[in-house]
C-alpha positions in Angstrom: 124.8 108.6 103.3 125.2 110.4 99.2 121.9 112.9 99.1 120.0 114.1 96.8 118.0 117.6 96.4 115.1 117.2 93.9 113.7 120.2 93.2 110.4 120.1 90.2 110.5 123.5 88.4 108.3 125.1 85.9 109.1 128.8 85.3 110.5 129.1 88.4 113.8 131.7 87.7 113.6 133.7 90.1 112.7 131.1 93.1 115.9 129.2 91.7 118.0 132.1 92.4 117.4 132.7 96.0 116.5 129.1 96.5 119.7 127.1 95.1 122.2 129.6 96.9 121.0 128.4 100.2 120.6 125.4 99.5 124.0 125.0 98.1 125.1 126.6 101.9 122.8 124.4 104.0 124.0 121.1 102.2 127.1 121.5 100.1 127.7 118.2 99.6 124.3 117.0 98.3 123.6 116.3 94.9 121.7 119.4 93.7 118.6 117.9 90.5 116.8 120.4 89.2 113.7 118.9 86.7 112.6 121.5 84.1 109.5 120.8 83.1 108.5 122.3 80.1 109.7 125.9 81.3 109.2 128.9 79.1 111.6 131.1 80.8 115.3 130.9 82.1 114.8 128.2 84.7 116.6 125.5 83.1 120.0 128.1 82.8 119.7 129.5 86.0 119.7 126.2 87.6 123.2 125.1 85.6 124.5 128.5 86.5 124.3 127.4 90.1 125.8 124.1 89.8 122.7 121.9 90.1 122.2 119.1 87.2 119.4 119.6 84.9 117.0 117.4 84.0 114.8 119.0 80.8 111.5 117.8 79.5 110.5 119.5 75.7 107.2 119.9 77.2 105.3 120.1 80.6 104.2 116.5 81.8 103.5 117.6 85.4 105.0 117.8 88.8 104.7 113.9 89.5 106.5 113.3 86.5 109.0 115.3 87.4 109.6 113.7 90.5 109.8 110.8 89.1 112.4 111.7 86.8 114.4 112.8 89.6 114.0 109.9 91.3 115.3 107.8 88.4 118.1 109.9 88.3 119.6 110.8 91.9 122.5 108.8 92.8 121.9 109.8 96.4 121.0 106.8 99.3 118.4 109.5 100.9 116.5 111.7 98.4 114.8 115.0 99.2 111.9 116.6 97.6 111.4 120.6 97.4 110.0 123.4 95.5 112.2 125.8 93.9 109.5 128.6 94.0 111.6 129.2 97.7 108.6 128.2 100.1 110.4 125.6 101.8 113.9 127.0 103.4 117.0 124.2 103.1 117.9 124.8 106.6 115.4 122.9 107.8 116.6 119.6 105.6 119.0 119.1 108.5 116.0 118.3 110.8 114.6 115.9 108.6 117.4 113.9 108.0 117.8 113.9 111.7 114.4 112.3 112.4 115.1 110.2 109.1 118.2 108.6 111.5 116.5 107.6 113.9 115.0 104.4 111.8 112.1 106.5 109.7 112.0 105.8 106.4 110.1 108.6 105.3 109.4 112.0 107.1 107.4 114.9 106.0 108.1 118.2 106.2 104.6 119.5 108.4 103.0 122.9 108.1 100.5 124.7 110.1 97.4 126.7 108.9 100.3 129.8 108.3 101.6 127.8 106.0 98.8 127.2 103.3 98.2 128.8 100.4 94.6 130.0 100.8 92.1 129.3 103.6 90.4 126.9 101.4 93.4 124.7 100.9 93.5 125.1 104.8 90.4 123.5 105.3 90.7 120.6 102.6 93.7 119.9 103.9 93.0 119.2 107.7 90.4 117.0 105.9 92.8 114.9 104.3 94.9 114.8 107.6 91.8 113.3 109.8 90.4 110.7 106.8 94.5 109.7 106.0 94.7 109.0 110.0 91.7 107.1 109.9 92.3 105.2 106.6 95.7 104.5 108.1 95.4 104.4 111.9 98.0 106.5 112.3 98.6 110.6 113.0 98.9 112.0 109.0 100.1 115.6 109.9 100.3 117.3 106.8 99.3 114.6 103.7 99.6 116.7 100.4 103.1 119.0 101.9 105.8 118.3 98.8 108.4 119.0 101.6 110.2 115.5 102.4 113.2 112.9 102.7 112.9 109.4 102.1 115.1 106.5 101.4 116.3 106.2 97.7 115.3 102.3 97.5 112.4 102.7 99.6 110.6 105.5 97.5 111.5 103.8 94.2 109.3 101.0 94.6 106.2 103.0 94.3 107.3 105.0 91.1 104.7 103.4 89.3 102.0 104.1 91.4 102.9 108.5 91.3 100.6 110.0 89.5 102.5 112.4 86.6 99.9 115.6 87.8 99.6 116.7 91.1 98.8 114.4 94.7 102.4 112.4 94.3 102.9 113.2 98.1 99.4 111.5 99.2 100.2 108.8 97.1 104.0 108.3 98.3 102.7 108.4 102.2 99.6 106.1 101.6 102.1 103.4 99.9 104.5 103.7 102.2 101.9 103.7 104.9 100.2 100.4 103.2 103.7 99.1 102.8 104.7 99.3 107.0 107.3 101.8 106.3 107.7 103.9 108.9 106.7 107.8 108.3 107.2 110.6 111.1 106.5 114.2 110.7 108.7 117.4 111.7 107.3 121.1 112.1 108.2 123.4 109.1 107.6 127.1 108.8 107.0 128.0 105.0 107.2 131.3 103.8 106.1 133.1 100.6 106.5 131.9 97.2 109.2 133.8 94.6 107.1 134.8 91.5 103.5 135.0 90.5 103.3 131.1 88.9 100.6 130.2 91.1 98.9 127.4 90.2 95.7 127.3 92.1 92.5 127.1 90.2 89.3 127.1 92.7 87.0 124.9 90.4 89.8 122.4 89.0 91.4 122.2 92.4 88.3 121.1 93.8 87.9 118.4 91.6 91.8 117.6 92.3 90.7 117.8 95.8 87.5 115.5 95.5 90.0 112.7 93.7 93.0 112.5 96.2 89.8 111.5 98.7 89.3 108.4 96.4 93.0 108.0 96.1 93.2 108.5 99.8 90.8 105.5 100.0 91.5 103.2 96.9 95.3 103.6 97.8 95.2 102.1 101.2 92.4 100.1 101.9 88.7 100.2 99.9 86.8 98.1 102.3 87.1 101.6 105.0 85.2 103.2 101.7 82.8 101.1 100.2 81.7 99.6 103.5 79.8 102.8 105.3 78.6 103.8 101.6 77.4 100.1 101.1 75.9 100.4 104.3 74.3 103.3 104.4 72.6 102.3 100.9 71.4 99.3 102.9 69.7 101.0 105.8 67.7 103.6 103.2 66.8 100.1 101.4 65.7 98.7 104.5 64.1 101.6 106.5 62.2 103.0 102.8 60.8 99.1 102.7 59.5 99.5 106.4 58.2 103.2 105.4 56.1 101.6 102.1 55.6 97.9 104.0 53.5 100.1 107.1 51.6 102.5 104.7 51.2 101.2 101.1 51.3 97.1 102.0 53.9 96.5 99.3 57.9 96.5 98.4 58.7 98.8 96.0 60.6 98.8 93.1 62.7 102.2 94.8 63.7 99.9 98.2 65.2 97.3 95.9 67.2 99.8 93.8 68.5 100.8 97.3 69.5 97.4 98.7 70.6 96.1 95.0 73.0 99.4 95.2 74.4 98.3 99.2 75.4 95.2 97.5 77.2 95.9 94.4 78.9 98.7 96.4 80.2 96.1 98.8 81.5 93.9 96.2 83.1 96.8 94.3 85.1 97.3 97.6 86.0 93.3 97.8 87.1 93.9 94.2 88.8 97.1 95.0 91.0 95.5 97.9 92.1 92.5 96.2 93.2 95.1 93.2 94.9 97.1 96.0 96.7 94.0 97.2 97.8 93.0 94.0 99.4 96.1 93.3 101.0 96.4 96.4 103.1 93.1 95.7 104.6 94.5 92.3 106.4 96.9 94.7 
C-alpha cells in the first residue's frame, strides 16, 4: 500500500535536515508532506530541498491544523504522523506498519518515562493512560504520543472532530476507540529534539492538560464523567441533610443546592452522550 509521511513543522530547519535524510533512507518510496505552518525561518525551503512536498500556511493555525491539512492532502492508503524536530527516528515506521498488517487500524508509536519531555509531562501523561483505559476499557499506552500510522480512509472520518491546537492524538485514538477500530501500541525510543523551539509553557500546558481530561471524557463516553460527579454531589446532599436533620431538626437550603446540583449533573451527562452519539454518526 502508497504511504504517506506527514510531518507538522513550525521553525523546524534544522530538525528537517537530519530528519528528512533518514527518512528518505528508511522509506524511499513514501510520499514525503511536510506542513509549514506559519514558519519564520527556512523550514519551508529546506523541506523542498529534500524532496518532500510542501504544504505552506501564511500564518500559524496550529499543529492539528496542520495535520489535517496533510491529511487532506496525502495520496497515500496508510498515512504516518511525525515531528520533524527529529524526536521520533523513521526506522522505527517499519515496525508500525508491521503491527498496522496484522488487521490494526491504527497503532501508536509508545514511549516510556525516558521519552518525555519533562517529569511533569511524565506524570500527566501516565494519567491520561489509566483514565483513557478506563474510559475505554482497553490498555491506552501512550495517549497524547504524535508518533503513528493509521489507515488513510479510516482517520479521515474524524477530521472534523481534530482540534486545530494541540491534543489531535487523544482525540484521533478516542474516536477511533469509540468508533471499534482497532488500535495497538509498539515501543519507541525517542531521543532529543533538533533546536531550541520548545513549546512547553508550565501554566498554559496545565490548562491544556486539564481540557484533554474533559475531551478524554466528553469524547468517548460522558455518562463515565458526569455519573461519579453526579453522585458524589448526591451523597454530600444526602449525608449534609442527615448532619442538619440529627442536630438542627430542619433541611436546609445548602443540602438542596447539593442534591439539585447531583441532578442537573446527571442530566448534563444524558445530554452529553446523546451529543456524543450524534456526532459519532456524521463520521
Amino acid at each position: 500500500m502508497r504511504l504517506s509521511v506527514i510531518l507538522p513543522a513550525k521553525n523546524e530547519a534544522e530538525g528537517l535536515r537530519q530528519t528528512l535524510p533518514r527518512l528518505r533512507q528508511a522509506q524511499p518510496d513514501a510520499e514525503l508532506i511536510v506542513v509549514d505552518d506559519g514558519s519564520t525561518d527556512d523550514t519551508a525551503e529546506v523541506a523542498a530541498a529534500h524532496g518532500a512536498r510542501v504544504l505552506s500556511s501564511p500564518y500559524s493555525m496550529g499543529n492539528g491544523a496542520a495535520i489535517k491539512r496533510g491529511a487532506r492532502a496525502a495520496s497515500g492508503e496508510v498515512l504516518v504522523f511525525m515531528d520533524a524536530d527529529g524526536q521520533h527516528d523513521p526506522a522505527q515506521i517499519a515496525s508500525l506498519l508491521d503491527r498496522l498488517g496484522q488487521g490494526y487500524d491504527m497503532v501508536v508509536g509508545a514511549r516510556d518515562s525516558s521519552g518525555q519531555a519533562s517529569a511533569h509531562r511524565s506524570l500527566a501523561n501516565r494519567f491520561y493512560n489509566r483514565l483513557a483505559s478506563w474510559m475505554t476499557g482497553h490498555r491506552v499506552a501512550d495517549l497524547t504520543s504524535g508518533f503513528r500510522a493509521a489507515r488513510a480512509e479510516r482517520f479521515r472520518e474524524f477530521l472534523h472532530l481534530l482540534p486545530n491546537g494541540f491534543s489531535y492524538p487523544t482525540t484521533s485514538t478516542m474516536a477511533f476507540f469509540r468508533s471499534a477500530y482497532p488500535v495497538d501500541y509498539v515501543p519507541i525510543r525517542v531521543g532529543k529534539r533538533i533546536g531550541n523551539n520548545s513549546h512547553i509553557r508550565p501554566i498554559k500546558d496545565g490548562i491544556r492538560f486539564l481540557l484533554i481530561i474533559f475531551k478524554i471524557a466528553t469524547l468517548y463516553s460522558p455518562l463515565k464523567l458526569f455519573v461519579p460527579i453526579g453522585f458524589g454531589f448526591g451523597l454530600l446532599g444526602v449525608g449534609y441533610y442527615a448532619y442538619t436533620f440529627v442536630f438542627e431538626h430542619r433541611f436546609t437550603n445548602m443540602s438542596m443546592l447539593l442534591l439539585s446540583a447531583a441532578v442537573i449533573i446527571f442530566l448534563i451527562g444524558l445530554i452529553s452522550e446523546q451529543i456524543t452519539n450524534l456526532t459519532y454518526l456524521k463520521s
